[in-house]
N, C-alpha and C positions, 0 to 999 in steps of 0.2 A: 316056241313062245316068241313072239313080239318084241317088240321094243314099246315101251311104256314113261319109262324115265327119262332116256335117252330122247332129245330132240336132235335137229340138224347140228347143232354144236353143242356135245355133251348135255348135260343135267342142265337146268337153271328152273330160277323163279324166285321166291320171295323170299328173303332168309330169315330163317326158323319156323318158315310155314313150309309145311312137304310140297316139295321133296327136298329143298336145303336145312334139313336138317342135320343134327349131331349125330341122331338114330342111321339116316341113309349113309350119309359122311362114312362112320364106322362099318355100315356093312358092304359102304361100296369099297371099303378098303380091306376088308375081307376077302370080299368075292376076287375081287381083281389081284389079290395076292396069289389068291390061291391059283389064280387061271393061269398065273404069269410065271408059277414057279416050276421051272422045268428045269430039273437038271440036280446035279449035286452042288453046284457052286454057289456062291456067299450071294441071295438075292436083292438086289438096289431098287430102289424106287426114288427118282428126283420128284418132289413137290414145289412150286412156284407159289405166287400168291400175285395179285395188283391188294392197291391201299385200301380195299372195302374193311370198316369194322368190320361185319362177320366172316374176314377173313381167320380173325381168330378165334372162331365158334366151330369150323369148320376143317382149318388147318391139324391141331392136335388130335381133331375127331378118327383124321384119315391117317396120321401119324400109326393113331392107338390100333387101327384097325389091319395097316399094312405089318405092322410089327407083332399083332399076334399074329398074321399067317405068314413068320417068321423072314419080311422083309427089314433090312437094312435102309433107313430112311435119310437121305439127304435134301434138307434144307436150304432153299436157297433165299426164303426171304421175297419182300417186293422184286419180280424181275418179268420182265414181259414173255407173253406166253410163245414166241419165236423163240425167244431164248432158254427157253424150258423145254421144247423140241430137238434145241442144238445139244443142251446141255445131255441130256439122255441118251444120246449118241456116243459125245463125245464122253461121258465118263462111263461107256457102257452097261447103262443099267437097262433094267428087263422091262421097265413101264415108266412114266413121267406123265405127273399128274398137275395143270396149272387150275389154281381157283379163283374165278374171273370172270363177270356175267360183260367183260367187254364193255359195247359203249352205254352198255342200260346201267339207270341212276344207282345208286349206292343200296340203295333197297334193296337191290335182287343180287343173286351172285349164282353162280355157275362152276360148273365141274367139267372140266374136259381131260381125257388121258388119250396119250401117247403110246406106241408101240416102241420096243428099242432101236426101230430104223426112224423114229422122229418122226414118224408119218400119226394120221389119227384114226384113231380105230374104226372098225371095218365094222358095219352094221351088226354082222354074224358075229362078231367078236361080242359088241355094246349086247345084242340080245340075251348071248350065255351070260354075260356077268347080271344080267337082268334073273335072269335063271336060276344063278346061286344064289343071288340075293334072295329070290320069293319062298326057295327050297330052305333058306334061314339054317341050315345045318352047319357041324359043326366039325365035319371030315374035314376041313384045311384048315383047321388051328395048328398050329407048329406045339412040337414038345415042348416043355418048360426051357429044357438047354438050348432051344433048336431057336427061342422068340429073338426078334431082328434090331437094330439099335437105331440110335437116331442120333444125327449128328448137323452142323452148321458147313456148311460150303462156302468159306469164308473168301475165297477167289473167283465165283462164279459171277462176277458184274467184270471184273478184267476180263475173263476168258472169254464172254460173248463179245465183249467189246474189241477186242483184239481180234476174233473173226468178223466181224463186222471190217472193221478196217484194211482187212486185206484184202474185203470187194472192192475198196478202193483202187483204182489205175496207180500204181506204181508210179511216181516222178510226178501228179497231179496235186496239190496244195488246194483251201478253201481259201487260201492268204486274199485278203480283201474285202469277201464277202460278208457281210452284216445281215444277221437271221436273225430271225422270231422264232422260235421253239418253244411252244405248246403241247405240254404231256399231259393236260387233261389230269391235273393231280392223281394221277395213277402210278400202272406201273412203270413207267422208265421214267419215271421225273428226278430219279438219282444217274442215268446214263443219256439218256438222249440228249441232253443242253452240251456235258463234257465232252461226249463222242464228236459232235460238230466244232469244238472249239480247240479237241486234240487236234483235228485235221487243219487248223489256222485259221476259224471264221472270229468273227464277233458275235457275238450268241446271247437276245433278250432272252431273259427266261420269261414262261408264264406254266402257270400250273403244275409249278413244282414245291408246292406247299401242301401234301397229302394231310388230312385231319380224320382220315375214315367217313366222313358225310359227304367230301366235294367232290370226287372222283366223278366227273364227266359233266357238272353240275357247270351252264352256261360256258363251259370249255372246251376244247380240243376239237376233233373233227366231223362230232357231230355240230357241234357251235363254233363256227369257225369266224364267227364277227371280231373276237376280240384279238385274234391274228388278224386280221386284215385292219384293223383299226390301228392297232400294232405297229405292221408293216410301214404304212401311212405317217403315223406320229412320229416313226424313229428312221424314216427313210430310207429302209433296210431293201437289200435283192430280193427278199424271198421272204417268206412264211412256211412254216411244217409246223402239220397241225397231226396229233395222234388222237388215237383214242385207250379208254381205259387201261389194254393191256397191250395195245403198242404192234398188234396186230393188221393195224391198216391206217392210212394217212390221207391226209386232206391236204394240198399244196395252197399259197395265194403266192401273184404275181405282185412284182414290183408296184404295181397300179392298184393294188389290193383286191384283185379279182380270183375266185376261186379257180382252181387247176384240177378237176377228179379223176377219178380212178381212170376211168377210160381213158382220157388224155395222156396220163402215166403209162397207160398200156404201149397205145400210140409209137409215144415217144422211143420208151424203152426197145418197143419190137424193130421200130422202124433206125435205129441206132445200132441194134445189134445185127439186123439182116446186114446191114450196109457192110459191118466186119466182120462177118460171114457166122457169126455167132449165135444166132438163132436156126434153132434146131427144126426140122419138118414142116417148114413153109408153113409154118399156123402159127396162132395163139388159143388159150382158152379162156372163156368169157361166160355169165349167165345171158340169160332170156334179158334182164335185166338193161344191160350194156348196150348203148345207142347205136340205131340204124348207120348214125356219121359214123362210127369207128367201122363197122364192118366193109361201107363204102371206099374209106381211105385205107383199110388192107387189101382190098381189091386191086384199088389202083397203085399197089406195090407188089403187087401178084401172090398177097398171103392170103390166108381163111381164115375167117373166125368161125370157131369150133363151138357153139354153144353148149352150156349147161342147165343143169338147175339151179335154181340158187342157193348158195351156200358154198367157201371156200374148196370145204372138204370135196363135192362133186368134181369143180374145179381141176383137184389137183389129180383124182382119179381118171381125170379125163387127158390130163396131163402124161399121168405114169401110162395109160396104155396107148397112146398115140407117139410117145416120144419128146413131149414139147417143153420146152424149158422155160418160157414165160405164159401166166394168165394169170387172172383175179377175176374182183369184182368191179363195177362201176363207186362201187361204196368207199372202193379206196385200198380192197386185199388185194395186194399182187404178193403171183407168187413166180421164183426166181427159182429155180429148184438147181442151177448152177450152184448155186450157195444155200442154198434154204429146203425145207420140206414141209413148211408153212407160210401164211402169209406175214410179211417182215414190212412193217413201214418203216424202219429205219434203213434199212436194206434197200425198198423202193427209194426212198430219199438221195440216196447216196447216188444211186445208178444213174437218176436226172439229174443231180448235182455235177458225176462226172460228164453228160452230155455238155450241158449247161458249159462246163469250166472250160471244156477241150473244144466248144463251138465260140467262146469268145462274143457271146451275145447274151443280152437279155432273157430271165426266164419265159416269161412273156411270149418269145418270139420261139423259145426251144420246145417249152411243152406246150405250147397250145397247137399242136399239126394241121386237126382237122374244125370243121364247124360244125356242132351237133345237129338234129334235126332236133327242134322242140319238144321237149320232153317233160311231163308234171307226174309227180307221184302222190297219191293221196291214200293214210292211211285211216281205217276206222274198227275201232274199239268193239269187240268183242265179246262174247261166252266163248269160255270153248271148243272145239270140235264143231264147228258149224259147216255143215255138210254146203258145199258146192256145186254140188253132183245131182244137184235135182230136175230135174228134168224141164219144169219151168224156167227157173234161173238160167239154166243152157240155152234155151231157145233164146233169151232175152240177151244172153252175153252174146251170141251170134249172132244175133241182128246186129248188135255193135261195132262187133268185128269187122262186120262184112260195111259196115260203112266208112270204114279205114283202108278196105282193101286195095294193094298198090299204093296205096300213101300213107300207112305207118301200121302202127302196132298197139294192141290191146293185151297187155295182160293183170289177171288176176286172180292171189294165192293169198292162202294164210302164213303168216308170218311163223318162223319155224323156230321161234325163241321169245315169243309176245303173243299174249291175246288178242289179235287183230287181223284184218283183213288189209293185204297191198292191192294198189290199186296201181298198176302204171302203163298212162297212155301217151304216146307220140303219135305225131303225122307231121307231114309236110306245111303244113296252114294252121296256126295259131286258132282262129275261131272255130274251125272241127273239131281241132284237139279239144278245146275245152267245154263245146258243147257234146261230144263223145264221153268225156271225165267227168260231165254232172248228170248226165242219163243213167252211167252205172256206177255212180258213188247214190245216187237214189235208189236202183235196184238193189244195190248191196246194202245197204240202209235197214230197206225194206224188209227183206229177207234175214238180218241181222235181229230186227225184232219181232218178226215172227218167229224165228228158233228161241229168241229169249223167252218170250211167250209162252211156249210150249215146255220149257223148261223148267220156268220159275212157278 
């Protein structure tokens, strides 16, 4: 069987319309108990949450469901889904489950789980639990004595915080620095403003006033205007911009210009080659991530290892290559020195410690290399709208081939949104954008003809 529910990161969509509902919630916490209970010993499940209302539609749903197949539940409350990976480790439970559609509006929410080595589940793993779910049976209810209990993890914002900190350089202080910290009223808007201000910064807050509706709403790193406006008005170093659940960041420079993921990559790779700390002369990176960054690994004598897009591929490509930094251009890095997800607070710190130990501007630390021009355009969708037709190919090739040797054409459907990505670079600003309205018209086209057909 398939994978059906499961997208590139976990479950999502609309909450209380399927599949987030209370019905799946409960049976994906059945299935997945049962898949996970191996052994005689007392079975744990960590659950996370960011600040969505249907986070509590959703959270007791999978409570009720892990504890009849006789898992032990701990509670951790709003905490970012990095931290809900460490945390499953560290308190060695058998699965950890965060609910959190990330940087989409409050509407939607999402379901991702955890292995007990804090990695995310393996396609083969999401199918079977797809499996028990459809088979609806009732072989992994635990006996009446056997069912699992549920309890509050009343330490679990110290404990992540406190690994956090110890990525920090030893003898390094933020003493001086004046931040914007932007948590996208989600999940770290109770840790991430404290975590920079333990380390000695001055710390504006923004979007740490969760109400269950604003969670990523005109904030954090999908909207990163109101940090750089921020940065600007309070004449702060820097800006760190998160999203919903704290899994990926947006930087802005002193001058209030944005710093993205790639540039972070950059940075970080090019800071740790120097002290010998990077691991297999590479990084990993999507299709996604610009032509400048794989140019400027080049001329440090690294590879960029491309992906598909989505963290999880990322880090798979990470675990069998040996590599210890990648992400996305979006803003996931991931650190696997410290981490086995993507950590924006984690990414922050690492440029933070360049930044402090180089005695310069951030400005001048993470911006390395110069991108080649890059536009992304998205558009709106039915579902499942095939690609692969034989017209549309011809037409995306002729495209392509008019970029050829001077940049890049791609285009995928979004693996967590009804939509079609569209992203085109080259070297010449007027190709680029006569190349990105040829096939934002083709894909257009084609978008209402499947609608068409469907409706």
């Amino acid at each position: 069987m398939g994978r059906s529910l499961f997208g590139t990161d976990g479950i999502r969509g609309v909450a209380n319309r399927h599949p987030m509902t209370a019905d799946v919630a409960l049976a994906l916490g059945k299935a997945a108990g049962a898949l996970f209970r191996r052994g005689e010993h007392r079975h744990r499940v960590v659950i996370g949450k960011d600040t969505r209302l249907s986070g509590y539609l959703l959270e007791p749903a999978l409570t009720a469901g892990f504890i009849s197949a006789g898992m032990d539940v701990m509670l951790t409350g709003p905490m970012p889904t990095p931290a809900v990976a460490f945390l499953t480790r560290s308190l060695r439970a058998d699965i950890g489950v965060m609910i959190s559609a990330s940087h989409n509006p409050y509407q939607d929410n999402g379901i991702k789980l955890f292995g007990p080595d804090g990695h995310k589940l393996s396609d083969e793993l999401e199918a079977e639990i797809e499996r028990l779910i459809a088979a609806n049976g009732s072989g992994g209810l635990a006996n009446p004595e056997g069912l699992g209990r549920a309890q509050r993890i009343d330490d679990a914002r110290g404990r992540y915080v406190e690994s956090l900190k110890s990525s920090f350089p030893k003898g390094l202080t933020l003493d001086g620095l004046k931040m914007v910290v932007d948590a996208a009223h989600g999940a770290a808007y109770h840790i991430a403003p404290d975590l920079f201000w333990e380390l000695g910064a001055e710390v504006i807050r923004l979007g740490t006033t969760p109400n269950g509706l604003n969670i990523n709403r005109d904030c954090g790193s999908t909207h990163p205007q109101a940090v750089q406006a921020a940065v600007l008005q309070h004449g702060a170093s820097l800006g760190v911009a998160l999203d919903g659940d704290a899994d990926r960041l947006v930087l802005v420079d002193e001058q209030g210009q944005v710093i993205d993921g790639d540039q972070v990559l950059a940075t970080i790779a090019a800071h740790w080659r120097a002290e010998g700390r990077l691991r297999g002369g590479a990084i990993a990176a999507t299709l996604m991530s610009n032509l400048g960054l794989e140019q400027f690994l080049a001329g440090h004598g690294l590879e960029l290892r491309r992906t598909a897009v989505g963290d999880r591929y990322v880090v798979e490509r990470m675990r069998a290559d040996g590599l210890n930094v990648g992400g996305e251009q979006s803003g996931h890095i991931v650190l696997t020195d410290y981490a086995t997800t993507g950590d924006g607070l984690l990414a922050a710190l690492q440029v933070l410690a360049v930044m402090v130990q180089a005695g310069r501007p951030i400005s001048e630390v993470a911006r390395p290399f110069t991108p080649l021009p890059q536009r992304l355009e998205n558009i709106r969708t039915v579902r499942n709208v095939d690609l692969t037709t034989p017209e549309l190919a011809r037409a995306l090739d002729r495209e392509r081939r008019r970029l050829e040797g001077r940049g890049r054409l791609l285009v995928r459907p979004s693996g967590t949104e009804p939509m079609i990505r569209i992203m085109v670079e080259a070297d010449d600003e007027a190709l680029l954008l006569d190349v990105l309205g040829s096939t934002s018209a083709l894909i257009t086209r084609h978008v209402g003809a499947a609608a068409a057909e469907t409706g």
